[in-house]
C-alpha positions in Angstrom: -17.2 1.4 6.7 -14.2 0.4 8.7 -14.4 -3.4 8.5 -11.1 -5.2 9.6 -8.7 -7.0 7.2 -9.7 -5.3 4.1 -6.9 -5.4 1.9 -5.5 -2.0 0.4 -4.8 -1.8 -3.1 -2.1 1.1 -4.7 -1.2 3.0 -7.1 1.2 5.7 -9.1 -0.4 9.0 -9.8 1.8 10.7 -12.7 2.5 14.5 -12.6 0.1 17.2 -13.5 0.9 20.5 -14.4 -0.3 21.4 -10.7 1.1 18.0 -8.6 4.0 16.3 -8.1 4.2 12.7 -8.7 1.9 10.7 -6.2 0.9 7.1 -5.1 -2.4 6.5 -3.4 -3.5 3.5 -1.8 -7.4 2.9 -0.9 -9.5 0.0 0.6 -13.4 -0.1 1.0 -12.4 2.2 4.7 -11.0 4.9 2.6 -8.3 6.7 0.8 -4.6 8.1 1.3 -2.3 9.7 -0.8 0.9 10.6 -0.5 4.2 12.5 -2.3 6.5 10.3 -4.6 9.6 9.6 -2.2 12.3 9.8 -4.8 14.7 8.5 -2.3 12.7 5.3 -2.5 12.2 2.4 -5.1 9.2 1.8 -6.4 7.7 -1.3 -3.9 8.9 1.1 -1.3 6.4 3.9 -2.5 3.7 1.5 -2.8 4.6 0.2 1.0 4.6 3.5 2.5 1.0 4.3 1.3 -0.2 1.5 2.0 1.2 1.4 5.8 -0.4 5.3 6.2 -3.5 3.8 5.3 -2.9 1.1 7.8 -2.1 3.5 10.4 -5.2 5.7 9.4 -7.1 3.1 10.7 -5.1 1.5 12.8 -4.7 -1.8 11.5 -2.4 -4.3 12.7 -0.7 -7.1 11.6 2.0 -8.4 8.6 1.3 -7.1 5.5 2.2 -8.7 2.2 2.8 -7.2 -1.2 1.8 -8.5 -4.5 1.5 -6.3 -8.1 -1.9 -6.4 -9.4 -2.2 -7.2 -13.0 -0.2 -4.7 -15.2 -2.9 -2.7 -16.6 -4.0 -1.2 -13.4 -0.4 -0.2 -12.3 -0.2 -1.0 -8.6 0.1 -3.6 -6.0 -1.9 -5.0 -3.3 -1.4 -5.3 0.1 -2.6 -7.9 2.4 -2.6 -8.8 6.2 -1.9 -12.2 7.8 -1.7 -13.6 11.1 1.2 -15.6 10.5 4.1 -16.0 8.5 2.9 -18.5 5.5 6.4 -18.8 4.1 9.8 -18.2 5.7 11.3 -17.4 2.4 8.9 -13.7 1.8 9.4 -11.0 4.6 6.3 -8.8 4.9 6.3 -5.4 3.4 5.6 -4.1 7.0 4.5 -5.2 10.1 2.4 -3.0 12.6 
């Protein structure tokens, strides 16, 4: 199923005793996930898997970052056409 503007949702995968640290983002499409960037801050982490799953499937456009609710421990991701507010910068732009 690879309808367009799904939002992707993310989040941190905590070390095993086999993996490193981890973030995945997913969407209805499907599923990335990708190394803990140490070098990075935290909405950075969240960004970057959620722009390879954007690039998985090649979707375009401004994406915006919120955190989801505390409990699940990531953020969400969504695209606009347009800027909505010239006070908040996308989290990336394809």
């Amino acid at each position: 199923m690879h309808m367009i503007r799904q939002a992707i949702a993310t989040r941190w995968l905590p070390p095993t005793n086999f993996k490193p640290s981890r973030v995945t983002a997913w969407a209805d499409a499907g599923r990335v996930t990708l190394s803990w960037e140490h070098g990075l801050n935290v909405d950075q982490n969240h960004a970057r898997a959620a722009q390879a799953l954007a690039e998985k499937f090649d979707w375009k456009g401004a994406w915006y970052q919120g955190s989801l609710p505390r409990a699940s421990g990531g953020y969400a991701f969504v695209c606009v056409d347009g800027r909505f507010d010239d006070d908040i910068s996308p989290a990336f732009q394809r």
